[in-house]
Structures are given as C-alpha cells and as structure tokens.
KEKE-3310 file (N, C-alpha, C; in steps of 0.2 Angstrom, whole numbers, plus 5000, padded with zeros to 4 digits):
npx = (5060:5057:5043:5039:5041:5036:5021:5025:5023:5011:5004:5009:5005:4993:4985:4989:4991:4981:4979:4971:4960:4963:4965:4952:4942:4948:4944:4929:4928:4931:4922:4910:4914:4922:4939:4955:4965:4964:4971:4960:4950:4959:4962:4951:4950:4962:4960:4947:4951:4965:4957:4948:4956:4964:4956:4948:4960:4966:4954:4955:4969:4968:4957:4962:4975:4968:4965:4976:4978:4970:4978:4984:4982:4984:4988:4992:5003:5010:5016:5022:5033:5039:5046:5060:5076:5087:5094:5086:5074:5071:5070:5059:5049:5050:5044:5034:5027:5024:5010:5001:4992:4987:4990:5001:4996:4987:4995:5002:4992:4995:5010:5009:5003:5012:5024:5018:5016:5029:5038:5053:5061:5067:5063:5048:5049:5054:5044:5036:5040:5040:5028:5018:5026:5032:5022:5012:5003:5009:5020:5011:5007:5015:5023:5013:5015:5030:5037:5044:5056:5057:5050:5052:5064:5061:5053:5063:5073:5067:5065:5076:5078:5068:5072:5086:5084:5077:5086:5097:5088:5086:5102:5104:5096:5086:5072:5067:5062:5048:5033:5026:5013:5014:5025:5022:5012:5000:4998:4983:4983:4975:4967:4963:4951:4946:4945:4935:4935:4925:4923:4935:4934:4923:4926:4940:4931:4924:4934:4938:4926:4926:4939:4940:4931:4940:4950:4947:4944:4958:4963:4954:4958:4973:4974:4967:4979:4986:4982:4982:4997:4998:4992:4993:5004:5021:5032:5045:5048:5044:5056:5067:5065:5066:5074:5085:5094:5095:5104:5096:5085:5079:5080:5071:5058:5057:5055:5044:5034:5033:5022:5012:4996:4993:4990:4998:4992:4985:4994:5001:4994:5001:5013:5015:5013:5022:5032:5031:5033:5046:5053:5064:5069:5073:5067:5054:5050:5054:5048:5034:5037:5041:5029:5021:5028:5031:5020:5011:5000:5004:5017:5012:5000:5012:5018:5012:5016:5029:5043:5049:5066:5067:5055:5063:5074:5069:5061:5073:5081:5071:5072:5086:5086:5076:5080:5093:5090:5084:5093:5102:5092:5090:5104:5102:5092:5094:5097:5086:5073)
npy = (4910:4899:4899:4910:4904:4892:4901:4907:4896:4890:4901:4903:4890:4886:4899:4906:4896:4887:4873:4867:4868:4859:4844:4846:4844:4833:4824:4825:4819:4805:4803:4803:4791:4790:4787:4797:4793:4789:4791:4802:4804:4812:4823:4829:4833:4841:4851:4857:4863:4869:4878:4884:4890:4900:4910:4915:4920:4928:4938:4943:4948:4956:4965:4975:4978:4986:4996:5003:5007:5017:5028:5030:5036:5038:5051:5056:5046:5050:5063:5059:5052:5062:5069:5064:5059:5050:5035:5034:5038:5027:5017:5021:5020:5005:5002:5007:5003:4989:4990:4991:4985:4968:4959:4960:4966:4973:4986:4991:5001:5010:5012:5019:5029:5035:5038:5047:5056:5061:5057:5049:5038:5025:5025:5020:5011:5002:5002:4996:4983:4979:4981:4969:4958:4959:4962:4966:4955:4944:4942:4936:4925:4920:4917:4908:4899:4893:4899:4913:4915:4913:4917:4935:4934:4933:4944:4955:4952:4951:4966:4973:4967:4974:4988:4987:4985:4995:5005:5003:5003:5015:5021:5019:5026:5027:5033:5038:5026:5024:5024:5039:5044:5041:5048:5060:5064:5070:5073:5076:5084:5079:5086:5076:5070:5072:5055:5048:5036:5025:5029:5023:5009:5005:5009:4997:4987:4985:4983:4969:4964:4967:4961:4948:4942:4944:4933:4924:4914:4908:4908:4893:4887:4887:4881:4866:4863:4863:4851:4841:4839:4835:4824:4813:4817:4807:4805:4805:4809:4823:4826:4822:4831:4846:4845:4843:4837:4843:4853:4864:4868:4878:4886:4879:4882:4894:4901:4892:4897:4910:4910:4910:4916:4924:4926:4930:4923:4911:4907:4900:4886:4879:4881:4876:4861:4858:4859:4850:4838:4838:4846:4859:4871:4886:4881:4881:4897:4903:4898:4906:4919:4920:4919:4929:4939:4943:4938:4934:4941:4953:4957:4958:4969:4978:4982:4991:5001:5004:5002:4988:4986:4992:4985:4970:4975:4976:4964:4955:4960:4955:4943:4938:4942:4936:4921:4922:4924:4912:4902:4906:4905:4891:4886:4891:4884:4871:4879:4888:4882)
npz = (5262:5258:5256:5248:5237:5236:5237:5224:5215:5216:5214:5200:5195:5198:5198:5185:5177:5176:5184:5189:5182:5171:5181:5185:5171:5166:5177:5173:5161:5165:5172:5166:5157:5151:5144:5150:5143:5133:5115:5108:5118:5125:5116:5118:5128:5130:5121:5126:5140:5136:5128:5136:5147:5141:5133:5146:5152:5142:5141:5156:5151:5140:5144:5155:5151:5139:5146:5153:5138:5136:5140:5132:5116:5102:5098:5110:5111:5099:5103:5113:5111:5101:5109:5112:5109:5096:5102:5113:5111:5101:5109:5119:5110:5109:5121:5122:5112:5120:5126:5117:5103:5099:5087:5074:5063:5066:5071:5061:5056:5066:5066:5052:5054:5063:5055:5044:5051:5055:5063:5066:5058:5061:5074:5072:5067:5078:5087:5077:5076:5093:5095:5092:5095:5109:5118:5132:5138:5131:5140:5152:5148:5144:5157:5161:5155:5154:5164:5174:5173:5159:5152:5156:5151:5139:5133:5136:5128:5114:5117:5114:5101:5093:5097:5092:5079:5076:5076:5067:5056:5056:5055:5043:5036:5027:5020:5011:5006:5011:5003:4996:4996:5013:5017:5012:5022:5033:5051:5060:5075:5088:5102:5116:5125:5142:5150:5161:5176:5175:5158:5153:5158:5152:5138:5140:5141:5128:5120:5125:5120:5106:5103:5108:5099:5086:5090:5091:5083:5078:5089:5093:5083:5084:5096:5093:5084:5092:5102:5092:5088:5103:5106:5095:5086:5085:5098:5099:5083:5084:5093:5083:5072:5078:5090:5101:5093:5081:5072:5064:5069:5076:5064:5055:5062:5062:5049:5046:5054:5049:5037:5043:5052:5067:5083:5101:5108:5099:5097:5108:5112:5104:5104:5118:5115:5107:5116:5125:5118:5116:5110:5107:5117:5114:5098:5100:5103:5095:5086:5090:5087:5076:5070:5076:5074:5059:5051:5036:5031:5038:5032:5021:5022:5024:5016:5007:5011:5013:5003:4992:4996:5009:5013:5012:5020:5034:5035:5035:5047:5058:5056:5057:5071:5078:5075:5082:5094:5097:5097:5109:5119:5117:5120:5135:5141:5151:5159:5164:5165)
capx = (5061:5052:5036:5039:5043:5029:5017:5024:5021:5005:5000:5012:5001:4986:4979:4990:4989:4976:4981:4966:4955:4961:4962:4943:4939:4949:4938:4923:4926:4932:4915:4905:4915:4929:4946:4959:4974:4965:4971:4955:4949:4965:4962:4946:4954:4968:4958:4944:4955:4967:4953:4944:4960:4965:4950:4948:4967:4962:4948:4956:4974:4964:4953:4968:4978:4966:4962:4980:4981:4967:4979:4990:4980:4988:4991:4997:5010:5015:5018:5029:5040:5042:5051:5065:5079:5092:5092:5083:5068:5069:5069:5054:5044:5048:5041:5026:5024:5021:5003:4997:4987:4988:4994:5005:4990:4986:5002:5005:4990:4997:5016:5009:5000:5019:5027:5017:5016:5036:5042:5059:5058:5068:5058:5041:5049:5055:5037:5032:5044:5040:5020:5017:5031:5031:5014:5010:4998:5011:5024:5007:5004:5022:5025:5009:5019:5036:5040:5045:5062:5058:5045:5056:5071:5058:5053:5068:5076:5062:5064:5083:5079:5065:5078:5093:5081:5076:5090:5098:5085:5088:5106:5106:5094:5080:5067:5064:5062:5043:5029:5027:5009:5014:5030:5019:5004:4999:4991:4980:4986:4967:4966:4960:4946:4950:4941:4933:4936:4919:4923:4938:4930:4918:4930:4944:4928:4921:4940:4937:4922:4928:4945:4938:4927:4943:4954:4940:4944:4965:4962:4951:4963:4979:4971:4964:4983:4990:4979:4983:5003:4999:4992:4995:5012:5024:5037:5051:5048:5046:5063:5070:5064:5064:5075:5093:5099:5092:5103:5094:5078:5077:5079:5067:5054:5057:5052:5040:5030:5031:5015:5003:4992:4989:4993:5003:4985:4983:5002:5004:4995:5005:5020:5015:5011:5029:5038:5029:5034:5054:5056:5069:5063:5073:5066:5048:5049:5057:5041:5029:5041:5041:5020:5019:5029:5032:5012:5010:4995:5007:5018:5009:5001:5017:5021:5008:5018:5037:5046:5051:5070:5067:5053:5068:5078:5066:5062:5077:5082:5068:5074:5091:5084:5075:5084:5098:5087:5079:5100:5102:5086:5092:5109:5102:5089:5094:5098:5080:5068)
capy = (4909:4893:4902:4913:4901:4889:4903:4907:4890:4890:4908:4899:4884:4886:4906:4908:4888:4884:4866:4863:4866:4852:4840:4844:4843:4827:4821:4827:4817:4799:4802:4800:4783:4792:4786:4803:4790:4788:4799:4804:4808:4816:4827:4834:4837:4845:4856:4861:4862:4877:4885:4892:4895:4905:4914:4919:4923:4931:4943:4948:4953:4963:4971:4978:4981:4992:5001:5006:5009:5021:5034:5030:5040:5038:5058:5057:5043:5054:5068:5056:5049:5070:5072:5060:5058:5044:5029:5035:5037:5021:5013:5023:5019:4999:5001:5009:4996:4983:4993:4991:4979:4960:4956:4963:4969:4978:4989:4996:5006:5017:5014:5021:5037:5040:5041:5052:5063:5067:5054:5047:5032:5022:5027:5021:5002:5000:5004:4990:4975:4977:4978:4962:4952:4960:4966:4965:4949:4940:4942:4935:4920:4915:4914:4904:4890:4892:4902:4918:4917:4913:4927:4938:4937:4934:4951:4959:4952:4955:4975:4972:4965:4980:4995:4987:4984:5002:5010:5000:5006:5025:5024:5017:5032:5026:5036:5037:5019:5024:5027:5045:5047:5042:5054:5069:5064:5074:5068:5081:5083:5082:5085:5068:5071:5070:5050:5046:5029:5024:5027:5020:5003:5005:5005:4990:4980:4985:4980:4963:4959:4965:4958:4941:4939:4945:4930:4916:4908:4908:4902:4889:4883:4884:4873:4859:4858:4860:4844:4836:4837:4830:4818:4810:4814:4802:4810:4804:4813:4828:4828:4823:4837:4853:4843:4843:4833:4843:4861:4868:4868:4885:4892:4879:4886:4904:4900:4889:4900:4917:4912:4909:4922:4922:4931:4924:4918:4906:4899:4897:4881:4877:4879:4873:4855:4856:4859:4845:4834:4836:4850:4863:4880:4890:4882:4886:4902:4905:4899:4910:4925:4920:4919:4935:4947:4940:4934:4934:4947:4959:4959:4961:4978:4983:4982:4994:5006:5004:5000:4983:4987:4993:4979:4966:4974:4975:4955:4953:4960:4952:4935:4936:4943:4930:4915:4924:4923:4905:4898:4908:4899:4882:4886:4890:4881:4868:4881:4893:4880)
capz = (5255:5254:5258:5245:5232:5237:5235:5218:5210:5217:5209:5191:5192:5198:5193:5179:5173:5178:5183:5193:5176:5168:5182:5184:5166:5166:5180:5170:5156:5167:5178:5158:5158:5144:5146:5144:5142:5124:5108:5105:5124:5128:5111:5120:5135:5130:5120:5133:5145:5132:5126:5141:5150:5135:5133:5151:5153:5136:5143:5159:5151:5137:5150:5160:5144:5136:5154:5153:5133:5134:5143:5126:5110:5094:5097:5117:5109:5095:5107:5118:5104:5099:5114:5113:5100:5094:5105:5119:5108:5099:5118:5122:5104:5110:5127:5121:5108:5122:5128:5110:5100:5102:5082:5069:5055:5069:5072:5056:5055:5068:5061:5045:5057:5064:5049:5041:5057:5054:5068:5063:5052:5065:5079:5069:5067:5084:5089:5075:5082:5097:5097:5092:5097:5117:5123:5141:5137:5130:5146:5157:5145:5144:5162:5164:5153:5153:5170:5175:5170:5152:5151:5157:5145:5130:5131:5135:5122:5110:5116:5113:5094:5093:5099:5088:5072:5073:5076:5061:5050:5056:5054:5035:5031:5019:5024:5003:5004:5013:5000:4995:5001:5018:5016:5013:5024:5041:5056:5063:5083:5089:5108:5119:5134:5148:5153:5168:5177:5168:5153:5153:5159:5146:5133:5139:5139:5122:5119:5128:5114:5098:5102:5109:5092:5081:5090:5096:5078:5079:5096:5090:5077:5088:5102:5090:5082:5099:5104:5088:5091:5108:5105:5089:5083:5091:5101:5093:5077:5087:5094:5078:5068:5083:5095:5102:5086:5075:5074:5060:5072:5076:5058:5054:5068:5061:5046:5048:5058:5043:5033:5047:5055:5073:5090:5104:5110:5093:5095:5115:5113:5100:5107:5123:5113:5103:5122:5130:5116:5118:5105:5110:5118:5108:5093:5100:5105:5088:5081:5090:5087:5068:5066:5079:5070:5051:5048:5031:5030:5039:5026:5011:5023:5026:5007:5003:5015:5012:4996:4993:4998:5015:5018:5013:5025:5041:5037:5035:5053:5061:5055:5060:5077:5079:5076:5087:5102:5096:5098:5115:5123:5117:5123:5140:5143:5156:5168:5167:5164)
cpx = (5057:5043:5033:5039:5038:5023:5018:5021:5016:5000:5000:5006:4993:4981:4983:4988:4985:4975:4974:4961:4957:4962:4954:4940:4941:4944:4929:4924:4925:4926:4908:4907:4920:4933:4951:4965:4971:4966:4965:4950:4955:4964:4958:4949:4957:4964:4952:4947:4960:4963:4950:4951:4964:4962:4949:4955:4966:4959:4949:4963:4968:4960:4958:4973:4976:4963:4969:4982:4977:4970:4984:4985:4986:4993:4996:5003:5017:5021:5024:5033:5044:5048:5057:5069:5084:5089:5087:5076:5066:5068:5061:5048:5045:5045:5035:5022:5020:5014:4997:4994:4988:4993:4997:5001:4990:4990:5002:4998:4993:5007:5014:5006:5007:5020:5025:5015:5024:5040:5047:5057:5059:5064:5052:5043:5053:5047:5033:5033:5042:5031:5018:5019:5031:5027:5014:5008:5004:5017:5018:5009:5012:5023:5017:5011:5024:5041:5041:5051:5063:5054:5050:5061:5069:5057:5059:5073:5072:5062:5071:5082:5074:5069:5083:5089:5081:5080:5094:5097:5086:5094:5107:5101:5089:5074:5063:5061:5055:5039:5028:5020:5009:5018:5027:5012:5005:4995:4990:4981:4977:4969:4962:4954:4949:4942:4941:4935:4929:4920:4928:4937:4927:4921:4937:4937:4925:4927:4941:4931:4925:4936:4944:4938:4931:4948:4951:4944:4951:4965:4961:4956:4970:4977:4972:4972:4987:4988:4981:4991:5004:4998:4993:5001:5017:5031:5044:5051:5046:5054:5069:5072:5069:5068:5082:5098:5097:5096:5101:5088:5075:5075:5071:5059:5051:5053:5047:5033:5028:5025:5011:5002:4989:4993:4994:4996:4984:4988:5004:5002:4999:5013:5020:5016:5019:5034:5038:5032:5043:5058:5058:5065:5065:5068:5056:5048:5049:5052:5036:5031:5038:5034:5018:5021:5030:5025:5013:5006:5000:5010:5017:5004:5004:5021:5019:5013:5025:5037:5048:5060:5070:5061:5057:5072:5073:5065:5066:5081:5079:5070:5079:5091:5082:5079:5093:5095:5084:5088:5099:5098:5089:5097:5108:5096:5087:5094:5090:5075:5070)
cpy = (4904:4895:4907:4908:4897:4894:4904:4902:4891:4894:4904:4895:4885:4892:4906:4900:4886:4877:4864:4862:4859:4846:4840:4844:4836:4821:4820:4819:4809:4797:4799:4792:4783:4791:4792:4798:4789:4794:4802:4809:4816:4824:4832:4836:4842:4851:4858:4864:4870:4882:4890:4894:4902:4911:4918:4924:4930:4940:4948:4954:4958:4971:4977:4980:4989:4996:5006:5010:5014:5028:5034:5031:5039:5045:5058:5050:5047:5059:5065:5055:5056:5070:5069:5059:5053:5039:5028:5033:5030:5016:5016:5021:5011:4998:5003:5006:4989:4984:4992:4985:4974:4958:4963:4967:4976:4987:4993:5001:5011:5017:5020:5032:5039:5043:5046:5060:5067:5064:5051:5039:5027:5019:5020:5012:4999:4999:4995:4985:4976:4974:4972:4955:4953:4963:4961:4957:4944:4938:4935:4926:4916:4911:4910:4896:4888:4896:4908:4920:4918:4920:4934:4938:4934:4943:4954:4960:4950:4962:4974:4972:4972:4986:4992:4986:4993:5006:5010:5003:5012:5024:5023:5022:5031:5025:5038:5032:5020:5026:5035:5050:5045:5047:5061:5068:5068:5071:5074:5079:5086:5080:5078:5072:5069:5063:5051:5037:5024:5025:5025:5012:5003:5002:5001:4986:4980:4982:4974:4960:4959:4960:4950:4936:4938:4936:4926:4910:4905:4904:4894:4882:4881:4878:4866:4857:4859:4852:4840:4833:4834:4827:4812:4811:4811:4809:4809:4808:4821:4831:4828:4826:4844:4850:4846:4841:4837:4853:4866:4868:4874:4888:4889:4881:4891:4903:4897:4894:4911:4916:4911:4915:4921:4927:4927:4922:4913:4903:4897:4890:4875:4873:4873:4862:4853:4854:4853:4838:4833:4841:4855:4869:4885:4890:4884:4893:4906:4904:4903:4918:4927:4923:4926:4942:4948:4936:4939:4942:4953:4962:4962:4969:4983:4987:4988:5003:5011:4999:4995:4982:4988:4988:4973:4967:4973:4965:4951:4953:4958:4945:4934:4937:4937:4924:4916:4921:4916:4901:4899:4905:4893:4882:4886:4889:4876:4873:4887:4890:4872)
cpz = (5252:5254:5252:5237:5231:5235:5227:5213:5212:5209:5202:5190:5192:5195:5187:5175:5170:5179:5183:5188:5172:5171:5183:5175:5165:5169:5177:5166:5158:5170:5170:5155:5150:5148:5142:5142:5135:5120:5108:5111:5125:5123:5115:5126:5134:5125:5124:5137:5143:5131:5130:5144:5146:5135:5141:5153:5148:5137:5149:5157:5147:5142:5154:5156:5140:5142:5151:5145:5131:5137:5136:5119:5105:5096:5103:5112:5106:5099:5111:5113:5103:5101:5115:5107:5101:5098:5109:5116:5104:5106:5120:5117:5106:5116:5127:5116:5114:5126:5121:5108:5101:5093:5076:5064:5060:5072:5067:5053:5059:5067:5056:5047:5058:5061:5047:5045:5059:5059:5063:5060:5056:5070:5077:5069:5073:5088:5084:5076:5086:5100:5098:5095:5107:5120:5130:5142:5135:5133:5153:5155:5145:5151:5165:5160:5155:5160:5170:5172:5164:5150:5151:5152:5139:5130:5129:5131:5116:5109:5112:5104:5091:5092:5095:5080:5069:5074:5070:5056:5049:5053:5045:5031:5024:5020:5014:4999:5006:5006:5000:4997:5008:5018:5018:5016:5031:5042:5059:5071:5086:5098:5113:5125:5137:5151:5159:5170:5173:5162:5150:5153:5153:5139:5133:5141:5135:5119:5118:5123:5111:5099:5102:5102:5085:5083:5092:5090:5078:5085:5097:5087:5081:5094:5098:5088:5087:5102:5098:5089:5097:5110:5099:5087:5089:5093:5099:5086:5080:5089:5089:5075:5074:5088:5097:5093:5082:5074:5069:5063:5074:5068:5053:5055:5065:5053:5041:5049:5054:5040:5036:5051:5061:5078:5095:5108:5106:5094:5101:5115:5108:5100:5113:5121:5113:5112:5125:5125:5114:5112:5108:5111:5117:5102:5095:5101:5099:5083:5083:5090:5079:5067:5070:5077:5063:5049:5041:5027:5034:5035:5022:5016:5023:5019:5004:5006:5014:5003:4997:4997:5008:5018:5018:5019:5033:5042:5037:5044:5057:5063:5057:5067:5081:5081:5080:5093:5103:5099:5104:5120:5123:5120:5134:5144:5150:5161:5169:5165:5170)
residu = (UNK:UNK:UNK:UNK:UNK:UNK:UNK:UNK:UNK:UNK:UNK:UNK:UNK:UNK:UNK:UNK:UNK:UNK:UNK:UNK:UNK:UNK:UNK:UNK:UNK:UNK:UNK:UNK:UNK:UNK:UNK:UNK:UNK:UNK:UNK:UNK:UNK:UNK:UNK:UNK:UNK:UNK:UNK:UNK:UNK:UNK:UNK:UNK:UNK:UNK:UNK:UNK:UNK:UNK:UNK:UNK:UNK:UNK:UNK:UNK:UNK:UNK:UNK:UNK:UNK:UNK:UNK:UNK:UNK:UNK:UNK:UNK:UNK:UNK:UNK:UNK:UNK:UNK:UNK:UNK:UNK:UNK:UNK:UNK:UNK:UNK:UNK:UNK:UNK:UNK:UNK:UNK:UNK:UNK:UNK:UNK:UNK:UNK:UNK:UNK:UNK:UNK:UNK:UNK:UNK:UNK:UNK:UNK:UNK:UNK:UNK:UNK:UNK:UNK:UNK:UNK:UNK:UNK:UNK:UNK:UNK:UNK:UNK:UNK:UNK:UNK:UNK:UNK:UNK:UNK:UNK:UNK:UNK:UNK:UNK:UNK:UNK:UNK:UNK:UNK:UNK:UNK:UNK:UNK:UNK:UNK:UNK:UNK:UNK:UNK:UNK:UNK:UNK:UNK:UNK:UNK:UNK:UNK:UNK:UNK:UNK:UNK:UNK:UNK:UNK:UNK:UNK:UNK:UNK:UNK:UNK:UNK:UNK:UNK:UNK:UNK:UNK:UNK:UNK:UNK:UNK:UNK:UNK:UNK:UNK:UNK:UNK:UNK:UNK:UNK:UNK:UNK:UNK:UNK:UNK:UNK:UNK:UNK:UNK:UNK:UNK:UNK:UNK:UNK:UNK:UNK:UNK:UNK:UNK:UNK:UNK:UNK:UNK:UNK:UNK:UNK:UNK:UNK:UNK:UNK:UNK:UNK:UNK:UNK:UNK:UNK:UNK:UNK:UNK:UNK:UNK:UNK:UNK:UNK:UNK:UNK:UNK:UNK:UNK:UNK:UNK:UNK:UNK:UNK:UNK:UNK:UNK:UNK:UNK:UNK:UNK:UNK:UNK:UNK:UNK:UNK:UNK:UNK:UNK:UNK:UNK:UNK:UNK:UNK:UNK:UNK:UNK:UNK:UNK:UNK:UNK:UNK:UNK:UNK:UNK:UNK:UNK:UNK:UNK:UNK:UNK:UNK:UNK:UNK:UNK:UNK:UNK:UNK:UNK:UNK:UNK:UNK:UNK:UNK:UNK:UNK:UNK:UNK:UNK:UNK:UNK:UNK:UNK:UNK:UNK:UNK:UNK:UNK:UNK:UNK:UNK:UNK:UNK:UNK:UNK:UNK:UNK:UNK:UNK:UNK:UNK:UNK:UNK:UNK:UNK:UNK:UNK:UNK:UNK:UNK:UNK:UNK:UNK:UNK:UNK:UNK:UNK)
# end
C-alpha cells in the first residue's frame, strides 16, 4: 500500500505538477543572481513555471481528448441521445458532454444543432451543463492541484448538477420557451467515414493548434492574476474575504466568477493562487464553476437561442447548483484534502 501511495504522489506531484518545473525554474532564476523570496521574482516564477505546465498539460489533454472526440460527430451523438428516454438519456447527454469542447461559447453550437434535430429540450441542456463545467481535461487539471479525491467528486457532482438541471427543465415543459427558427430547424443526418488512426492523429493535433491559439491568451491572463494574488495580496485579506469567516464566500466566488470568460485552463491558476492563500475550497471551485459554465459571452449566445424566461431559469439552476456544491467542499474539506 505504501508503494502504491508513494508511486501516486510521485505521478500527483511530479508528471501531473510538475514540481520539479518550478524547483528548476527557481533555480534558473537564483543562478542570474534573482532572489524568488521577492514579490516581484517570485511573480516570475510563479508565472513561468503555470504557464508552461498549463500549456503542456494543455496540448497533451487536447490531443487525446479530441482522438477520442473524433469517434463523437455531432450526427453519431445525435443518434446516441435518440436511443434513450427520460433520465437515462439526460445521464447519457452529461457523459457525452464531458468528450466535448473546452469552453461554454463552444457547447451551444451543437446544443442549438440538438434542438433543432428534435432531441428533447432536457436532454440538449444537460449536454450544455456538463460540456464545460466536466470535460475530461478538467478531471486531469484538478487532480494535478487539488488531488484525486477532489477531482473525483468535482465532476461527479457537476454530472449530478448536469443530469438534475436537465431533467428539471424537461419536466416544467418549456420547449416554447426555445426561439422558433431553432424549434422548426432540421439537421441533416449526414453519414461520418469511416477514419483511419492517421487521420484521426491529424485531426486531435489540428485540435491541439487551433485550440492552443484560442486559449494561449486566457492562459496568459489567468497566470499573470494568479502570480499577482500570490504574491502581492496579503493573506490575511484573502481569508477575510474567501475564508472560514466569511459564509457568504462561496456565493460571493459564484458570482464573482459569472462575467469573466475563460476555460478551466485560464482559472486553474487562479484558483490555485486563491487556495494557497487560505481561501476555502469550496469557495474556489465555486469560482472556476461560476466563469466555466456562466461566462458572460455564453449567455448573451445563449440568449439568441432561448427566451429570456427559460434562460432565467437555466441560470438560475446553475447558480443554485453551484453554490450547493461550493458549501459541500467547504464542509468537507478537512477530511479530502
């Protein structure tokens, strides 16, 4: 068992971490005759040090993400979702959400292809919770911060808020509440080729650029105010705010984290800064929950799609999902961290 355990932390720290990256970047920077113990070394550090492990982490999930998401066509999806009714299929439309895109903008074009292909209205928003909020990539990324354990019962209870959002929406029946040229739109059921392993390669690393170049900048951005919160805001005003004393810290997290635009690549250093600084890991998770499936530009697409009534209620069920799951974490905390 300790063999087994010691190899884990190993894998935790070293391949998915990458400790070893930033004790040698640290080293880099002390051998130039830079001290990291200063705010301003440390700043570089701590972003060097995020951004490539990001971006590598970054290139291989994608690559292997969209290997497996070239067996899943818009059309082979549709045809799976067909085959299933009530709950079963709102379970199978969040499990096929987490092989999909990296960000929310991303999702609701092929939400918008469901719908109008005659899939249940349910069905179409369990598929839309869960893309963003539980893709494969962001199971890897968790437990290269926060462990196994948390990873683990983020998703599951992300499918959980996925499967109970859209079931929610089926059962209250407001499939009128959908725009009228989705309602009446067709999706042509166009047969796939049959890929070879070549050209699957081909296309999870054409994947691997456009995607890189879509989320290089969010990356970017999350790092620098990850290294800002690490270094410069005092820690005391951290746990203030986001801390044990503070039980409105979750709801502030959640909604906090609604107008920014990014993917759980742009907010992992983010969080990672706010955890290390004594803020609750409820209330973080709650914030890269909030920016991952509530981004600002999602909405206003989703707007163009549904009626305002039934986009109230979806962000309304997200929010209370959420901040359900943000207490839960805080609550148990001490015992899976």
């Amino acid at each position: 068992m300790d063999v087994i355990k010691t190899g884990w932390n190993f894998f935790q720290n070293e391949i998915l971490g990458m400790k070893w990256l930033n004790s040698l970047i640290g080293n880099l920077l002390n051998a130039c005759g830079l001290n990291t113990k200063e705010k301003m070394v440390g700043s570089v550090q701590f972003f060097l040090y995020d951004t490539i492990k990001i971006m590598v982490l970054l290139g291989v999930l994608i690559l292997l993400i969209s290997y497996i998401q070239s067996y899943f066509p818009p059309e082979r999806t549709k045809r799976i979702l067909g085959r299933f009714h009530g709950i079963k299929a709102n379970i199978i439309a969040a499990l096929l959400g987490t092989v999909t895109p990296f960000c929310s903008c991303s999702s609701i074009p092929l939400f918008i292809g469901f719908t109008s292909a005659g899939l249940p209205l349910g069905v179409t928003f369990s598929f839309l919770i869960s893309s963003p909020m539980v893709d494969l990539g962001s199971l890897v990324l968790l437990m290269s911060i926060f462990g196994w354990k948390v990873a683990i019962i983020y998703v599951v209870l992300g499918l959980v808020i996925a499967v109970a959002g859209g079931t929610m929406i089926e059962k209250l029946q407001l499939d009128n509440y959908v725009e009228e040229f989705i309602r009446n739109g067709n999706s042509i059921d166009v047969e796939q080729e049959q890929l070879r392993f070549k050209d699957r390669m081909k296309y999870a690393w054409e994947q691997v650029i456009s995607t890189a170049k879509k989320v290089a900048p969010y990356v970017l951005v999350g790092v620098a105010i990850g290294a800002f919160i690490h270094n410069w805001i005092p820690e005391d005003f951290i746990v203030r705010v986001l801390g044990t004393g503070n039980p409105l810290g979750v709801i502030i997290a959640t909604v906090a984290g609604i107008p920014m635009y990014a993917d759980i690549f742009g907010t992992i250093p983010i969080a990672e800064a706010l955890l290390a600084k004594g803020a609750q890991l409820g209330v973080v998770l709650s914030f890269m929950m909030g920016v991952t499936t509530l981004s600002l530009p999602s909405v206003i697409m989703l707007r163009k799609a549904v009626k305002l009534k039934l986009l109230a209620i979806f962000i309304a069920i997200c929010i209370i999902g959420i901040i359900l799951v943000g207490y839960f974490f805080n609550a148990v905390q001490n015992f899976i961290i």
